[in-house]
SERO-296057 format. One record per residue (C-alpha): x, y, z; chain; residue in three letters. Coordinates in steps of 0.001 Angstrom, whole numbers. Example, Ala and Ser with C-alpha at 12.3 -4.5 7.8 and 13.67 -1.06 7.14 Angstrom:
        u        v        w  cadena  residuo
    12300    -4500     7800       A      ALA
    13670    -1060     7140       A      SER
***
This chain:
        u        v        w  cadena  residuo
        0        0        0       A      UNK
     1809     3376    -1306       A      UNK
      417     5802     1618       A      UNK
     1330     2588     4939       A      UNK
     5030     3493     3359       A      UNK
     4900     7366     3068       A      UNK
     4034     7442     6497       A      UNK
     6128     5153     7859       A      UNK
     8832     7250     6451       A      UNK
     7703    10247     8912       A      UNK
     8673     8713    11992       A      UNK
    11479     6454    10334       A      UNK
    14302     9063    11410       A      UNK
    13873    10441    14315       A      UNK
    15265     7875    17344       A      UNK
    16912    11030    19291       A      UNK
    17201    11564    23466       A      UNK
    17782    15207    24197       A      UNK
    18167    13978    27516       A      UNK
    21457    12382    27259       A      UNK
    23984    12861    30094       A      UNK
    26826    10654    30268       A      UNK
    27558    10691    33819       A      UNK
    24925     8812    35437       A      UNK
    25706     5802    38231       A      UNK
    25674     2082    36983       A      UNK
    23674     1253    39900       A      UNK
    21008     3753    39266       A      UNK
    20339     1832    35440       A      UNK
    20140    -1062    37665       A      UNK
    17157      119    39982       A      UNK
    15722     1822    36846       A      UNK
    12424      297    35715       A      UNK
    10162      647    32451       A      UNK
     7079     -943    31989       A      UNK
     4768    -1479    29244       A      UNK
     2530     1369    28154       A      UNK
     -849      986    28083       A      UNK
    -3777     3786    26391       A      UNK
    -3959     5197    30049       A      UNK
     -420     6406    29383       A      UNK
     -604     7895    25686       A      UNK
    -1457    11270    26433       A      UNK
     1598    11499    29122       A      UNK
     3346     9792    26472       A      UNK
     2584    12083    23680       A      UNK
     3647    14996    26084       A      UNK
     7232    13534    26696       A      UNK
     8017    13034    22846       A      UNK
     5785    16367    22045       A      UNK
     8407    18229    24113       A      UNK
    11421    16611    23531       A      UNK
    11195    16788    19629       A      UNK
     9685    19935    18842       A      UNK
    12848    21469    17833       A      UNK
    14073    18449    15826       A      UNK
    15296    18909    11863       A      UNK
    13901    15171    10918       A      UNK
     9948    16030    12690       A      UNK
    10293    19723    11557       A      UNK
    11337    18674     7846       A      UNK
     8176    16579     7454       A      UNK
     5576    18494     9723       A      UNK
     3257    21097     7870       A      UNK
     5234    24302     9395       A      UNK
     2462    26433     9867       A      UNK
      552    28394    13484       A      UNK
     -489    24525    14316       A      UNK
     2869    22867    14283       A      UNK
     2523    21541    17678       A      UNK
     -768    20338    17020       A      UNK
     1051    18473    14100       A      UNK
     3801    17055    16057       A      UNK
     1155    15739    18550       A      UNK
     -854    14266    15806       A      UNK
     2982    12428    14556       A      UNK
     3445    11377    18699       A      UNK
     -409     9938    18547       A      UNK
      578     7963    15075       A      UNK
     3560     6547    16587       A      UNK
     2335     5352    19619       A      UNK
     -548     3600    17599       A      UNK
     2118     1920    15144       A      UNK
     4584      785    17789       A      UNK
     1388     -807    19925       A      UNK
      197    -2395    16593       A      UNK
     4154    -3717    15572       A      UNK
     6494    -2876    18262       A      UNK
     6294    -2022    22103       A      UNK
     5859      868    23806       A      UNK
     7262     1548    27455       A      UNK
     7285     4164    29816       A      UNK
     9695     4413    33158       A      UNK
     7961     3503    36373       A      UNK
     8638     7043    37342       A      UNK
     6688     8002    34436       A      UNK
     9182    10807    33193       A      UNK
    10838     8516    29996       A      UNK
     9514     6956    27670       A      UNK
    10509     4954    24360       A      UNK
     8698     4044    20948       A      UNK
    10259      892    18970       A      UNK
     9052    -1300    16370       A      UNK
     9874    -4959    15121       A      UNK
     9871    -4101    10869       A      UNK
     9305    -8137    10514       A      UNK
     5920    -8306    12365       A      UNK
     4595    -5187    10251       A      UNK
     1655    -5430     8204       A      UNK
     -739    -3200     5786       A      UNK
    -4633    -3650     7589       A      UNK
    -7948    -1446     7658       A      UNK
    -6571      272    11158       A      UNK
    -2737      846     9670       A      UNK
    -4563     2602     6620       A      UNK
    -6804     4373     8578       A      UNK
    -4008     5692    10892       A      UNK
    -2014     6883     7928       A      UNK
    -4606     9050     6244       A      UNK
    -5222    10917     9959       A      UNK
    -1560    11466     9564       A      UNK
    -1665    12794     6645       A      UNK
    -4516    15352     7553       A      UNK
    -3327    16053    10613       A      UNK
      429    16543    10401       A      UNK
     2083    16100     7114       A      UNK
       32    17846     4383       A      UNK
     -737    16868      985       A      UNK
     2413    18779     -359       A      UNK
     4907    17227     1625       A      UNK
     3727    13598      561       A      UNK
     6974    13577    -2108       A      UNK
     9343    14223      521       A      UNK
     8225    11628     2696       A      UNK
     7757     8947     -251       A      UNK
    11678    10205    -1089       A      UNK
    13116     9549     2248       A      UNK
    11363     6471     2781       A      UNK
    12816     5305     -480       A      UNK
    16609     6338      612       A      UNK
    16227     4487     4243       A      UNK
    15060     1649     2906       A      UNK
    17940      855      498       A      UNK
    20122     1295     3328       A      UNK
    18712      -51     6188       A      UNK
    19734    -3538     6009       A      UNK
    16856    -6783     5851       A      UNK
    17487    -8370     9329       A      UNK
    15133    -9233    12101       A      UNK
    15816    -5833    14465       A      UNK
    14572    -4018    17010       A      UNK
    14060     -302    15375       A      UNK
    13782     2569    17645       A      UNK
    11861     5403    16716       A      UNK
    11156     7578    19725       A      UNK
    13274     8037    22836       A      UNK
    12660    10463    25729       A      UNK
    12523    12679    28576       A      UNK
    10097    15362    29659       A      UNK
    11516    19087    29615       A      UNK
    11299    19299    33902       A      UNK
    13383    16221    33710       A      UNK
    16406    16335    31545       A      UNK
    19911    16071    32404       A      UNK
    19851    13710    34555       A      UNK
    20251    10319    33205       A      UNK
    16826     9233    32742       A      UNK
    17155     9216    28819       A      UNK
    20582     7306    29114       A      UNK
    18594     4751    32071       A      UNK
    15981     4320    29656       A      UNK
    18091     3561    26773       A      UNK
    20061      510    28419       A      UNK
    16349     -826    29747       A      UNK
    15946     -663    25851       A      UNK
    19387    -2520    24946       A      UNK
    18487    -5321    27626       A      UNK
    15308    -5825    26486       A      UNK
    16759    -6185    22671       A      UNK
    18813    -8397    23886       A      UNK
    17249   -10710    25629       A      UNK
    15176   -10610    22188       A      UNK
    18157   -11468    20187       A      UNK
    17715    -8549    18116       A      UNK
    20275    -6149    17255       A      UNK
    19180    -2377    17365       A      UNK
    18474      111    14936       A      UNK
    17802     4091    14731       A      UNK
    18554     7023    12623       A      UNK
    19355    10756    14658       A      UNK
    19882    14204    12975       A      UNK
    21280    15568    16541       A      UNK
    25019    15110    15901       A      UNK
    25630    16218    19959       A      UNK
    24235    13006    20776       A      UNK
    26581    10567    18387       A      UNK
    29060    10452    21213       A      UNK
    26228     9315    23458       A      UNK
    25051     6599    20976       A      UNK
    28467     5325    20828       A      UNK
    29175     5102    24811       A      UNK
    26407     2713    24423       A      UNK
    28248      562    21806       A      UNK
    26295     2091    18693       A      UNK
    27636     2414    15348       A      UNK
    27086     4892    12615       A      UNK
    27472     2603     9452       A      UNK
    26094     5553     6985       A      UNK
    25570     9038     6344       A      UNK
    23073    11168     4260       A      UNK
    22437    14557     2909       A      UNK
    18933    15697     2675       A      UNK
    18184    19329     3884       A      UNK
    20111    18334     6973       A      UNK
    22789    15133     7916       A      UNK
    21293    12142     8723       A      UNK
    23233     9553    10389       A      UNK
    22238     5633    10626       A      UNK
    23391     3880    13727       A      UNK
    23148        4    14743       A      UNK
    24612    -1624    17565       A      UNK
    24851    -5208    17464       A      UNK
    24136    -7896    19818       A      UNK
    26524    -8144    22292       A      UNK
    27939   -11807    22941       A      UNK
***
């Protein structure tokens, strides 16, 4: 189905924590929880990656860019948590100030309800005209992104009261346990170059680079042995 892919392109290239602070205690990941989210949690949810992305190239390049951007990037935070509870998992900390958005490509699948989401999306957040550049991208990740059973993760983060300190990087390794006790490697794209040193203190790679209106980088990190 053309319009399941120009969607999924939307919210294919934004896995980004603006929360990321490298000095946080081993023993706090350890007594760091997450939990599965459930529809009691999507507003909260939607709040979190509302806040955290609203200044992000990737949203901001697809998003109409008009006096109801916000509403926009809410509308591309409601999608996403829809798609990852339909294909992927979504959690949120026991603390309830992190959250994360990730999707399993191989269980993905074009229904009534995955149609249905992607023509809100359209209406709501992306516009007619910037149905090209979506399609484009799309097109570009997908030649790169290798064909492997993975663990893809879209959203990552922390509300704006409570950045800075470690939650995003807590949340992250919750993530990379859960992967790989899954026996799935992860992958994410990021446009935030600040936070490629971050990726890689958590063993991820950037194994391409792109040029669109802005870098984009490609990052995997494989399972560890």
């Amino acid at each position: 189905m053309l319009y399941s892919e120009a969607a999924t392109a939307i919210v294919h290239i934004v896995a980004y924590d603006i929360s990321a602070n490298p000095l946080f205690h081993c023993s706090f990941l350890n007594l760091y929880n997450m939990r599965r989210a459930n529809n009691g949690d999507k507003d909260l949810i939607i709040d979190i990656l509302t806040q955290s992305f609203e200044s992000n190239q990737s949203v901001n390049y697809i998003v109409t860019q008009d006096d109801k951007r916000i509403q926009r990037i809410r509308a591309l935070m409601d999608y996403s948590f829809e798609v990852c509870s339909l294909f992927g998992e979504v959690f949120i900390s026991e603390d309830n100030k992190a959250c994360a958005l990730i999707v399993y490509p191989d269980k993905k699948k074009t229904s009534l309800k995955s149609i249905l989401l992607d023509v809100k999306l359209i209406m709501k957040c992306v516009g007619v005209k910037n149905i090209k550049k979506a399609l484009d991208r799309e097109a570009l990740i997908k030649k790169i992104q290798p064909k492997e059973t993975m663990t893809y993760l879209w959203f990552i983060g922390v509300g704006l009261a409570d950045q800075n300190n470690g939650l995003g990087s807590a949340m992250l390794q919750a993530i990379i346990e859960h992967s790989n006790k899954n026996n799935r490697p992860i992958y994410l794209e990021t446009s935030t170059v600040r936070n490629l040193p971050w990726y890689s203190k958590f063993g991820f790679e950037v194994y391409s680079e792109q040029d669109l209106s802005y870098r984009l980088y490609f990052l995997k990190r494989e399972l560890k042995k």
